[in-house]
C-alpha positions in Angstrom: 243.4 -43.7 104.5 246.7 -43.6 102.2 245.7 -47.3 101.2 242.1 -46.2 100.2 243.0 -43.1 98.3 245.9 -45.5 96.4 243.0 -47.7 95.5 240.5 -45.3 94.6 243.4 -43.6 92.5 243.8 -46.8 90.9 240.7 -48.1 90.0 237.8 -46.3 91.0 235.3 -46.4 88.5 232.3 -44.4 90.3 230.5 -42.4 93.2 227.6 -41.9 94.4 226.4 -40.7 97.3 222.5 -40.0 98.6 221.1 -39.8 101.8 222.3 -42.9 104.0 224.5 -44.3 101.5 228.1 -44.0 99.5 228.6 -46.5 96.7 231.7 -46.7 95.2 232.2 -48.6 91.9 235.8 -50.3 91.4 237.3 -51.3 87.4 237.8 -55.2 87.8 241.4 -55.3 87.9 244.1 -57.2 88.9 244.5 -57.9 92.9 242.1 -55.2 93.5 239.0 -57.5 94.7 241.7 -58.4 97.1 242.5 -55.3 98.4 239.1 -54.3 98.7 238.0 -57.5 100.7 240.9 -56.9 103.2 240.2 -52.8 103.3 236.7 -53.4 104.2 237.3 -56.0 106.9 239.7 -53.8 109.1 237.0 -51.1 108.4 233.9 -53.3 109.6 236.8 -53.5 112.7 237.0 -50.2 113.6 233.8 -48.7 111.9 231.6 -51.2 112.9 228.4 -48.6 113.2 228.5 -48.1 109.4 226.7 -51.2 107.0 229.9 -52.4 104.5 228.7 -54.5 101.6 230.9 -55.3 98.8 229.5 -57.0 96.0 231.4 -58.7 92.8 229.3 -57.2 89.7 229.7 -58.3 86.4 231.5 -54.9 85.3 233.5 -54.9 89.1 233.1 -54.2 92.3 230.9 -52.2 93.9 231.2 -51.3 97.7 227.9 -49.6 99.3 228.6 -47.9 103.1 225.4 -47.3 105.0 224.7 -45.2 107.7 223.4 -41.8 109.1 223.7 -38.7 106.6 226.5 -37.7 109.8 228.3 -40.5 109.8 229.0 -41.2 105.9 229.8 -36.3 105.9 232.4 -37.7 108.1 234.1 -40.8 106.1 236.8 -39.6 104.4 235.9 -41.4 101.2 232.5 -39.5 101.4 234.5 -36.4 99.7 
């Protein structure tokens, strides 16, 4: 979790979170598509019952979680 929080700290450029789903928006900066594709594969590891989608945008990178409302109350980056 220290790794995510140092990232979102870093870059985060959004949040939004509705019924099934968190996105979070990441600023396109330097090394941190990297960090994010190597972030989300451990977490597809160990939290395989949530949906991890991470997406290059034009403006970033945008990561949506899915899952039950539960599930995503419980993700620490749900806060």
């Amino acid at each position: 979790m220290a790794e995510w929080r140092r990232l979102l700290t870093l870059a985060s450029a959004g949040r939004e979170r509705t019924d099934g789903r968190l996105v979070l928006t990441f600023r396109d900066m330097p090394s941190v598509g990297a960090e994010l594709e190597r972030l989300v594969a451990a977490e597809r590891e160990c939290c395989a019952f949530l949906g991890w989608h991470l997406i290059q945008t034009d403006e970033g990178w945008r990561l949506e979680i899915t899952g039950d409302t539960d599930e995503l109350q419980a993700l620490s980056l749900a806060d």
